[in-house]
C-alpha positions in Angstrom: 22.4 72.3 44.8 20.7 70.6 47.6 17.4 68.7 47.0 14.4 69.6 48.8 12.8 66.3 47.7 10.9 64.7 50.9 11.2 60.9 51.9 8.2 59.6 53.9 9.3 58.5 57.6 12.4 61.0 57.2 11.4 64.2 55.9 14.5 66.0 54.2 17.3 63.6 53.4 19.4 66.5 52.9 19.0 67.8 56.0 19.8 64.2 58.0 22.8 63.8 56.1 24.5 66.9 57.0 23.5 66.2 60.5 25.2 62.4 60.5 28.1 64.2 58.2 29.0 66.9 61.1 28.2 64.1 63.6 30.5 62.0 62.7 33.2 64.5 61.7 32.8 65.9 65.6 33.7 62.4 66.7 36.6 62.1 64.6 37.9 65.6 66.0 37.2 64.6 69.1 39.1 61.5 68.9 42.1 63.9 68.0 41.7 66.2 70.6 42.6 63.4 72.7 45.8 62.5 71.0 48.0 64.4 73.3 51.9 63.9 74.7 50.8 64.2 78.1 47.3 62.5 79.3 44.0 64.9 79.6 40.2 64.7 80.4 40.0 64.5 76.7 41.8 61.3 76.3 39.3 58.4 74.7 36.4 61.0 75.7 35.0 60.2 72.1 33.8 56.7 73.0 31.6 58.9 75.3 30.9 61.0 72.1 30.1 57.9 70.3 27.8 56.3 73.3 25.6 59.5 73.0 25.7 59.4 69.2 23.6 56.5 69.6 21.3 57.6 72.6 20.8 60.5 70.0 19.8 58.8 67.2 17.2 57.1 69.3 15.7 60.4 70.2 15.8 61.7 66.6 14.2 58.6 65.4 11.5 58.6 68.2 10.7 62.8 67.8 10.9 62.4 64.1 7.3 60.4 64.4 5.5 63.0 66.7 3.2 64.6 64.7 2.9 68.2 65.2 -0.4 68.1 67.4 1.3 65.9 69.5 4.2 67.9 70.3 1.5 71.2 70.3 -0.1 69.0 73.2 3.2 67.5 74.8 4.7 71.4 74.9 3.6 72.3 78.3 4.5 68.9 80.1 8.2 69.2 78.3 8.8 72.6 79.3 7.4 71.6 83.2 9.8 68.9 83.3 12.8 71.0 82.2 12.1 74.0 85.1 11.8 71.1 87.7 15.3 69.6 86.4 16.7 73.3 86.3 15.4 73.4 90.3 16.5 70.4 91.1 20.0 71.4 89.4 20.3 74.3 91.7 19.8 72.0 94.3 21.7 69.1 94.1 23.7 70.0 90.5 27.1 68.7 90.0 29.6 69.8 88.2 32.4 73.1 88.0 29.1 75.3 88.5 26.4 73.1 89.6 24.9 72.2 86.4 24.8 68.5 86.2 22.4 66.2 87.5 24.0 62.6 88.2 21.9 60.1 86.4 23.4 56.8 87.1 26.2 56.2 84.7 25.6 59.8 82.8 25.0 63.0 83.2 22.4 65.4 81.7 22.5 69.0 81.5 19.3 70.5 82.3 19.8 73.5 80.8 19.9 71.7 77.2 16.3 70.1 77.7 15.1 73.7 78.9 16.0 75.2 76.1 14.2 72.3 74.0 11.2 72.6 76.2 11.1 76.7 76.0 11.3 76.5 72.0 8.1 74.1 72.5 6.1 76.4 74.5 6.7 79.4 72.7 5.8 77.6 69.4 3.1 76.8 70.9 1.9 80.4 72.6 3.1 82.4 69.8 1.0 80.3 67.1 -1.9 82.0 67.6 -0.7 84.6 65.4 0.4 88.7 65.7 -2.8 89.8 65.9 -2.8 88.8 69.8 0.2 91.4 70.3 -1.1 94.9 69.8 0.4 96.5 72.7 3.7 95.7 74.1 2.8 94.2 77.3 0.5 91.7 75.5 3.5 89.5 75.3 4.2 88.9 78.6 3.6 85.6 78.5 6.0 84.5 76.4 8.4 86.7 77.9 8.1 85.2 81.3 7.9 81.6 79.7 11.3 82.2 78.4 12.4 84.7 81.6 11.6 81.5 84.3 14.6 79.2 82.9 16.9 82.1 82.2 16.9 83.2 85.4 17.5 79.3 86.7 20.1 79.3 84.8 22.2 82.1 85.2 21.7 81.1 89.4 24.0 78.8 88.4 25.8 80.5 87.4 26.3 80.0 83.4 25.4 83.0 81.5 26.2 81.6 77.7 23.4 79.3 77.9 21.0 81.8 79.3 22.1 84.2 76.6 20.3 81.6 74.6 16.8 81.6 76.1 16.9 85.0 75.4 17.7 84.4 71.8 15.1 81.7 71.7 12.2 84.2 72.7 13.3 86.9 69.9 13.6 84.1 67.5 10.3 83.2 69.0 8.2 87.0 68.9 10.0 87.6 65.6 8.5 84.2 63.9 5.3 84.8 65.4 4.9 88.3 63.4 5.4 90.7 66.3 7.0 93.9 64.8 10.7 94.7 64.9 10.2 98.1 66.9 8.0 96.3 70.1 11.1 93.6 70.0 14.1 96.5 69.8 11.8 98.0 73.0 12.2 94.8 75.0 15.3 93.9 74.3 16.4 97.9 76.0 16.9 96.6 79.2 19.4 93.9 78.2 21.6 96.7 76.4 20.9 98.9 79.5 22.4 96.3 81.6 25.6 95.8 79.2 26.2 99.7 78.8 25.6 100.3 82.7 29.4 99.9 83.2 30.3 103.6 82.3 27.2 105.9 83.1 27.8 108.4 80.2 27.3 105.6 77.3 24.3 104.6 79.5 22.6 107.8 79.5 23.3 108.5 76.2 21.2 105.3 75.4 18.4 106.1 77.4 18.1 109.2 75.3 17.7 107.5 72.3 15.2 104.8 73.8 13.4 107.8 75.2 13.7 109.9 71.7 12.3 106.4 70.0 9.6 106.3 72.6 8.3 109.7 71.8 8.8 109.6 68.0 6.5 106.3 68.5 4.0 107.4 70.6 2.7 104.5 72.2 0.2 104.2 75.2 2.0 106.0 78.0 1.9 103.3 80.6 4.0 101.2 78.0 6.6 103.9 77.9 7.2 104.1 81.4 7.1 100.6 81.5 10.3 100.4 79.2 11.9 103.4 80.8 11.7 102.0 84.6 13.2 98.8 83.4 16.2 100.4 81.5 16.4 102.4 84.8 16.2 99.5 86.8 18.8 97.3 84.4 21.3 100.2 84.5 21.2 100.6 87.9 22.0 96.3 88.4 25.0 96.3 86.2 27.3 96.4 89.3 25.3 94.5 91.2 24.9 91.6 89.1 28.9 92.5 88.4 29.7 91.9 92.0 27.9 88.4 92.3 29.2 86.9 89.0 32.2 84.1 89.7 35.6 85.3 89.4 36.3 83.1 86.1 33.4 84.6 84.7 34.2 88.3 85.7 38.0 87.4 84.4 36.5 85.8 80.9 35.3 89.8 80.4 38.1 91.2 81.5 40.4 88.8 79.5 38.1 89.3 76.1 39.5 93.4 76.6 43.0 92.7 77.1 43.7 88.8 77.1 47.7 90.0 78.1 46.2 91.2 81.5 46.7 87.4 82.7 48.1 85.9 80.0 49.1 82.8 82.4 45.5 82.6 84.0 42.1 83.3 82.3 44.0 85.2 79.3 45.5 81.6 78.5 43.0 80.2 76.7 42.4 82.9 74.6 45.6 83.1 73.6 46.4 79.6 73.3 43.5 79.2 70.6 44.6 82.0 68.8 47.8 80.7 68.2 46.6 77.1 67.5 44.3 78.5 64.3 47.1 80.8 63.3 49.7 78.2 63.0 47.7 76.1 60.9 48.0 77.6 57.9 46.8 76.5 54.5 46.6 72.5 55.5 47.2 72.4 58.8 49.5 70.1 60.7 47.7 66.9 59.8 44.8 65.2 61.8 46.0 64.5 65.0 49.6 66.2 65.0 49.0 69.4 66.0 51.5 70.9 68.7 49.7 72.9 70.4 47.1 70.3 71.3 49.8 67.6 71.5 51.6 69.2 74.2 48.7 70.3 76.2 48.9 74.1 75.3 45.6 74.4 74.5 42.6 73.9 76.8 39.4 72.3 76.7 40.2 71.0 73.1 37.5 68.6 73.1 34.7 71.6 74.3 35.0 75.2 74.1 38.2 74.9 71.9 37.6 72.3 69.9 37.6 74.2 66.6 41.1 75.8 67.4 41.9 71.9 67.1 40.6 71.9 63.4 42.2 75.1 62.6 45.7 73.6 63.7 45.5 70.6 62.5 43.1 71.0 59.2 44.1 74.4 58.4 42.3 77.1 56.7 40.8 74.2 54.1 39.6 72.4 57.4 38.3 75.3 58.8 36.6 76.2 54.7 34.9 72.9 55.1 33.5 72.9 58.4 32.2 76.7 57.6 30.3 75.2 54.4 28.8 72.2 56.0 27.3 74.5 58.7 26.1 77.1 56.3 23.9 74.3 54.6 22.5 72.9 57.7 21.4 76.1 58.5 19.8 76.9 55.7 18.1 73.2 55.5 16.3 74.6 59.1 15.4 77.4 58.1 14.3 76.3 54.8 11.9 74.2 57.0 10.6 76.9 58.9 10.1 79.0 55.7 8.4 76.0 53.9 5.6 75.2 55.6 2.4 76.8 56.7 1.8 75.0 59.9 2.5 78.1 62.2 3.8 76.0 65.4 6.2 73.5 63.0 7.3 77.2 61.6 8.2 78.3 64.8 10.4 75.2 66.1 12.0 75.2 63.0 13.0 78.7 63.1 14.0 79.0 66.9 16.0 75.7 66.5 17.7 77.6 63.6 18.1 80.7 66.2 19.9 78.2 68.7 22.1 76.9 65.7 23.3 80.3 64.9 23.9 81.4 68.4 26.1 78.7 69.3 27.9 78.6 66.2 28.5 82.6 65.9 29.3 82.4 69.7 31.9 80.2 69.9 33.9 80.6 66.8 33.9 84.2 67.8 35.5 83.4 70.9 38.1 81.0 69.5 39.1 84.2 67.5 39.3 86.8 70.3 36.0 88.9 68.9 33.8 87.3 71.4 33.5 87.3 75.4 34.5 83.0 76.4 31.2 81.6 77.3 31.2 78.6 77.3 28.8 77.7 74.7 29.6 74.2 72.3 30.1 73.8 69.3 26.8 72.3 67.7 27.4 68.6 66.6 31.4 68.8 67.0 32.1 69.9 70.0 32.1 66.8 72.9 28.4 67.2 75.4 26.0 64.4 75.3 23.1 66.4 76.5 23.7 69.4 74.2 23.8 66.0 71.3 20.7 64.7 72.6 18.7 67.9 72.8 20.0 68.7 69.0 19.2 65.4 67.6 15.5 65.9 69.3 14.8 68.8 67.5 16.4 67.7 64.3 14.0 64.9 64.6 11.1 67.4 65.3 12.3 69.7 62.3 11.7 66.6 60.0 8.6 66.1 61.2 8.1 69.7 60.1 9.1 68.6 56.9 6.9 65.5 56.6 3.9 67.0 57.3 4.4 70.4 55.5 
């Protein structure tokens, strides 16, 4: 059993070892993805890794000794700094879609210190307590806190990050005591704008926001309110359809039917399905798988790099990995749980929310049962400013812990 026990200056010990543990086992994978018969981008990319393990560690260390108050009072200028670096990325961004910024010898990610910066400022307006949030469009603060940077970022395009801002403000409403049924009623439109594909599975859903709306009763304005936005989302689908990127239209497509190119955007898929089925009990051994070696599989050091531990660590690899990330998880949100300061409740939690996203998200597409996004894989998967933001809100999630 984990201890709970609480150092002074660190917070939960348990909790920073896991995070050093998974840290250092990334590295190591990374190191392998780069082993490879014919030379990649991936090659000695885990000196890179291990530059920003260090850059990290400084940012855990210095977050770690905010206290809370601080970080309630620093909230606004974080999450103002991270829209101007999202702007600025549309502007001058770098990068396959435009999402780098060039910082000398490095690059940062904006969208990683957004997402840091959002979980800040909805701690911060949600801590005031449910009470605030009688009627539906009482919370449209927070939703237009956390609507600002996903729109930014899906101009970019990338739509597996800004997938996460909208998990970050559930997390956020959730934590903060607003009922189940007002969050169900906002999160409409987002389903109306999946389902808007085939307009008989859309209307059918609008019935059943409508029949939900009328059961419930709520002030009539509200109602309309949530019916002209499903309207309005349905009615987009295409649209936004038509203006996505063709690898990201072919990702979709590809997630149906991966055999419709299996040479093009199907390849991945298919590629990493193969690499975790071949490695059976064992695996290959660390560094020897064939796939990988002989450049099969794709972004092995990013998207793909837990096909790599499948392959070559086998289904004991992959058992391992799976435990070490259910007990940082529940170290977060043991955090969050633990402690009655409301805004060290809330990081905690929507850091937690982040976690889970990114790790449901891409193991389900290295398996075929989810769409390719794009998203990391926390702590193992190569991307100093995805590191960075994680080790800054580790650091602020033992702070959570010290001061609980």
């Amino acid at each position: 059993m984990i201890s709970s026990r609480r150092i002074p200056g660190i917070g939960d010990p348990s909790l920073l070892a896991l995070v050093l543990i998974l840290t250092g086992l990334g590295i190591a994978v990374i190191y392998s993805a780069g082993q490879v018969d014919v030379r990649s981008p991936a090659t000695g990319i885990w000196l890179r890794q291990l530059t920003w393990f260090g850059v990290a560690i400084v940012a855990l260390a210095v977050t770690s000794r905010f206290s809370l108050r601080f970080l309630e009072w620093l909230a606004p200028w974080c999450y103002g700094v991270s829209i101007l670096l999202l702007v600025l990325a549309l502007a001058i961004g770098t990068g396959p879609n435009g999402s780098w910024l060039e910082l000398g010898p490095g690059r940062l990610q904006p969208a990683e210190v957004a997402k840091l910066g959002t979980v800040l400022m909805l701690a911060r307006v949600m801590g005031d307590g449910p009470e605030r949030y009688e009627r539906l469009f009482d919370l449209w603060k927070p939703a237009v806190l956390a609507l600002i940077p996903l729109v930014l970022v899906i101009r970019q395009p990338d739509l597996g990050s800004a997938m996460v801002f909208a998990v970050i403000f559930i997390a956020a409403v959730f934590w903060g005591g607003v009922p189940l049924f007002r969050i169900f009623l906002i999160a409409t439109p987002g389903l109306s704008l999946l389902l808007g594909f085939n307009w008989i599975v859309w209307g059918l859903w609008f019935l059943v926001v409508a029949a939900c709306l009328y059961v419930r009763r709520l002030f009539i304005i509200e109602s309309v309110g949530v019916l002209l936005a499903n309207i309005a989302a349905g009615a987009l689908t295409l649209r936004i359809w038509d203006s996505l990127a063709d690898y990201q239209r072919n990702r979709l497509l590809v997630f149906l039917d991966p055999e419709i190119d299996p040479l093009g955007a199907g390849w991945h898929l298919i590629q990493s399905k193969v690499s975790i089925g071949s490695g059976g009990l064992f695996g290959a051994g660390f560094a020897n798988g064939p796939q990988k070696r002989l450049a099969f599989l794709p972004e092995q050091h990013t998207d793909f790099i837990f096909s790599v531990v499948g392959e070559e660590l086998g289904f004991v690899g992959v058992a391992v990995f799976l435990v070490l990330f259910g007990l940082l998880l529940w170290r977060v949100l043991y955090a969050a749980i633990d402690t009655e300061d409301d805004f060290g409740s809330s990081i905690a939690f929507c850091v937690f929310a982040i976690l889970l996203t990114h790790l449901v998200v891409n193991l389900g597409m290295t398996v075929g049962v989810l769409p390719v996004t794009g998203l990391p894989l926390p702590l193992v998967s190569y991307g100093g400013s995805f590191l960075l933001m994680l080790y800054a809100a580790f650091g602020m999630v033992q702070r959570v812990v010290w001061e609980r």
